[in-house]
C-alpha positions in Angstrom: -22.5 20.6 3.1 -25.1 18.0 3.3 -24.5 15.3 5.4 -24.8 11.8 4.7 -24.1 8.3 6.2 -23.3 5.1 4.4 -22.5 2.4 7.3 -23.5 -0.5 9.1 -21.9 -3.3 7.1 -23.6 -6.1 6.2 -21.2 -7.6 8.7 -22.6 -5.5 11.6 -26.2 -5.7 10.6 -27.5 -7.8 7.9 -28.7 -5.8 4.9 -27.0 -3.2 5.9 -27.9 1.0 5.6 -26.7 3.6 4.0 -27.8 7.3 2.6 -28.6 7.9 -0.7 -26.6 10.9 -0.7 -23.2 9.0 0.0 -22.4 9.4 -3.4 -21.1 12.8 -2.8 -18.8 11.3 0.3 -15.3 10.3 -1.3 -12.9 8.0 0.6 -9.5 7.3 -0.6 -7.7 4.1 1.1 -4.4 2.5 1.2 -3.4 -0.6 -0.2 -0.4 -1.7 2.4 1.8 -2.6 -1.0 1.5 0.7 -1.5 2.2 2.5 1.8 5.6 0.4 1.9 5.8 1.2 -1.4 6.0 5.2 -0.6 8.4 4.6 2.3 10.7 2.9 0.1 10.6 5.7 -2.6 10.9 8.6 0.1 14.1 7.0 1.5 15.6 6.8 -1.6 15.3 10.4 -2.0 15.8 11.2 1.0 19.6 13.4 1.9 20.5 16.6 2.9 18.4 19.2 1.3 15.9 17.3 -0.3 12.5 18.2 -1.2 11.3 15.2 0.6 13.6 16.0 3.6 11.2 17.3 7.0 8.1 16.6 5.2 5.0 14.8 6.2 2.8 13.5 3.4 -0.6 11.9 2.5 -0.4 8.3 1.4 -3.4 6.2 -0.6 -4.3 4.8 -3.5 -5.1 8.2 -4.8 -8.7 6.5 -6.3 -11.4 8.6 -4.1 -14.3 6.3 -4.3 -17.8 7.0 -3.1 -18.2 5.3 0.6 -20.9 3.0 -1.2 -19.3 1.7 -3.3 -15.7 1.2 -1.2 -17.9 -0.6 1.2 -19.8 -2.6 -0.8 -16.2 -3.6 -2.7 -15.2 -4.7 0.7 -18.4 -6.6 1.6 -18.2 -8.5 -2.1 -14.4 -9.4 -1.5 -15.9 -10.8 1.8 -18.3 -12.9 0.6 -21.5 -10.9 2.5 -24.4 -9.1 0.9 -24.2 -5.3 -0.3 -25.5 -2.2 1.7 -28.8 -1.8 0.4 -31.2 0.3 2.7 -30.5 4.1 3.8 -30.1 5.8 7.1 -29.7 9.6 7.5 -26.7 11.1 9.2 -29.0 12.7 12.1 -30.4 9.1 12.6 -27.0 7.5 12.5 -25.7 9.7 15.2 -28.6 9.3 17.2 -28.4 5.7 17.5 -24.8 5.5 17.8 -25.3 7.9 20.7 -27.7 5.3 22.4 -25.7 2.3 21.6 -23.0 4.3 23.2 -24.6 4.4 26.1 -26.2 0.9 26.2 -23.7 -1.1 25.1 -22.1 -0.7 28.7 -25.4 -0.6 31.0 -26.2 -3.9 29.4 -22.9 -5.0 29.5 -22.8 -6.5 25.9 -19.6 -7.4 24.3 -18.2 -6.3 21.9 -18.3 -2.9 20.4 -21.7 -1.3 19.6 -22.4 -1.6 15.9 -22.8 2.1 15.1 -21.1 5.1 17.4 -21.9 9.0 16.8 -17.9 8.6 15.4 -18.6 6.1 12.9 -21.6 8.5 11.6 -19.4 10.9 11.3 -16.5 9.3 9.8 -19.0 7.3 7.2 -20.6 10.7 6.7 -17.2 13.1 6.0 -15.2 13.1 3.0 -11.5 11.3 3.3 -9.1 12.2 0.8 -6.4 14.7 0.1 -4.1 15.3 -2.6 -0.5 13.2 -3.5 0.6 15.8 -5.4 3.6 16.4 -3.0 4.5 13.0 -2.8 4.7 12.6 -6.4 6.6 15.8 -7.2 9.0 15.6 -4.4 9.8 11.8 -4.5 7.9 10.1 -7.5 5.4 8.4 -5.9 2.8 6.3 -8.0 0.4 3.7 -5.9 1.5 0.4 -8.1 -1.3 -1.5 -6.9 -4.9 0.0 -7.7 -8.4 -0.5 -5.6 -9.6 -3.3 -7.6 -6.0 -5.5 -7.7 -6.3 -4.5 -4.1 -9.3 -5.8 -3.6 -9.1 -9.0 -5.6 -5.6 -9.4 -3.1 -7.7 -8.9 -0.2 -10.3 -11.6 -1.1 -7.6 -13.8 -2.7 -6.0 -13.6 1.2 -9.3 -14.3 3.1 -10.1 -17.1 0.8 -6.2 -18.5 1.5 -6.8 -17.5 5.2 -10.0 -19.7 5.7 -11.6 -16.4 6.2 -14.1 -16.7 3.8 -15.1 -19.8 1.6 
């Protein structure tokens, strides 16, 4: 599997970097509406026998989006530029392993803007199947990435976050 990074926010580092081969990394998230949203339907089939009963699950939006493109959602809905240029994985990790160890010997504050574990989280696929969660309890995400994301921008805007 060819590895790829797609990271350092526009918010960490302006104009960003990324890997051209992100495309191929999916991500899945969560709108919180809908998390509650699967507690609530697990409880009500939750009793004595039930298929749900004993069961962990996997929880999202169950839209697997390239990391580009989830990021650059989240950069838009925050008012700052997209991820434009492109960073390998093996440079990524490289300098997240030197800002590891930097970051402390100059005692900067904060947290460094790129660790060897954001390379690899930036660089690995994220999402798994909600089959179970539908069959056993009828789960269905009722709020999609892009309501999500107009929520979240909607709520930064209200929040003074962004103008």
């Amino acid at each position: 599997m060819r590895r790829s990074c797609r990271g350092w926010s526009s918010a960490r580092a302006p104009g960003g970097c990324a890997s051209s081969a992100a495309a191929t990394t999916l991500v899945d998230t969560t709108y919180i509406d809908n998390a509650a949203q699967a507690h609530f339907d697990a409880f009500e089939h939750l009793a004595p026998g039930a298929a749900c009963a004993g069961k962990a699950y996997f929880i999202s939006n169950g839209e697997p989006k390239p990391m580009g493109e989830l990021l650059n959602a989240l950069l838009a809905a925050a008012g700052a530029p997209p991820v434009r240029k492109h960073l390998s994985f093996k440079a990524a990790y490289r300098i997240g392993a030197a800002c590891e160890r930097l970051w402390p010997l100059l005692r900067l504050r904060g947290e460094p803007p790129m660790t060897r574990f954001l390379a690899e989280q930036l660089s690995t696929t994220h999402w798994y199947s909600m089959e179970p969660a539908r069959r056993d309890f009828g789960y269905v995400p009722p709020v999609s990435f892009d309501e999500g994301i107009t929520r979240l921008k909607a709520a930064w805007q209200g929040a003074g976050v962004i103008t």
